[in-house]
N, C-alpha and C positions, 0 to 999 in steps of 0.2 A: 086322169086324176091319179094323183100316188097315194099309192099303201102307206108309206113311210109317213110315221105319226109326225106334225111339227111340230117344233120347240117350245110353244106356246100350245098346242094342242092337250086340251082336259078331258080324263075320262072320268069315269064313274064307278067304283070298284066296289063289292060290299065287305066287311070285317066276317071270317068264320065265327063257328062257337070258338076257337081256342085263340080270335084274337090276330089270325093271318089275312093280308091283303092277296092279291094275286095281281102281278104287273101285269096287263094286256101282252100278248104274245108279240104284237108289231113293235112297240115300244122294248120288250127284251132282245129282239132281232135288230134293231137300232143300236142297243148299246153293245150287241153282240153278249150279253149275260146269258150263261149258260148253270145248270142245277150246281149248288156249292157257293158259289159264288158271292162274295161278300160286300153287302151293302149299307153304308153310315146312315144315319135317321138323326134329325136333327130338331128339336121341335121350339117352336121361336111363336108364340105364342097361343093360336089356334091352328096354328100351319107345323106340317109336319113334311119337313124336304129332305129326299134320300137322294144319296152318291153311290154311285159304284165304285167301290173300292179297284183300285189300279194297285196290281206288284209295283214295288219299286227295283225289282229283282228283274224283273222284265222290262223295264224302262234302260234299267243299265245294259241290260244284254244285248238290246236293240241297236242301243248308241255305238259300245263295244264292237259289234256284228259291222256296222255301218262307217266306224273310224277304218276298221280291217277291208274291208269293198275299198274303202278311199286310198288303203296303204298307208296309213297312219300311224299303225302300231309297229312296235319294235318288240323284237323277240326278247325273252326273259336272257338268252344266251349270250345277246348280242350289247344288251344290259351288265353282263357281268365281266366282259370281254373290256369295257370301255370301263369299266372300275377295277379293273388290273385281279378281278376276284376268282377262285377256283371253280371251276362249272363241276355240276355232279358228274359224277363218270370219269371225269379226270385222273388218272393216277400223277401222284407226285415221289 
């Protein structure tokens, strides 16, 4: 039988006095949510459904990381070379 909460899997949480839920630890290991971590709350009429917030800073850096593995990317040098433009360092 697996640990790993499903998709559909409901728990049961109580509200503190100040108003806080606490995400069951399986379910935070699932989305890999770790303390800081920012979460959207969306409330659509008696239902209150939260998102973990995703960098979009890290979605670029991923892609980036992953064109560069492919060989995809061309050097900023190699860019200034083919527009006939002065590279830093250059003396003229």
């Amino acid at each position: 039988m697996s640990t790993q909460p499903e998709e559909r899997d409901m728990v049961s949480v109580r509200l503190d006095e100040k108003g806080r839920l606490t995400i069951p630890s399986t379910m935070r290991r699932a989305l890999e949510m770790k303390p800081g971590d920012t979460v959207f709350c969306l409330l659509s009429g008696e239902t209150i459904s939260c998102v973990k917030a995703i960098n979009p800073f890290d979605i670029l850096a991923a892609h980036a990381l992953e064109e560069h593995r492919r060989g995809k990317t061309i050097r900023l040098r190699d860019i200034t070379r083919r527009q006939g433009g002065q590279q830093i360092g250059d003396v003229t």
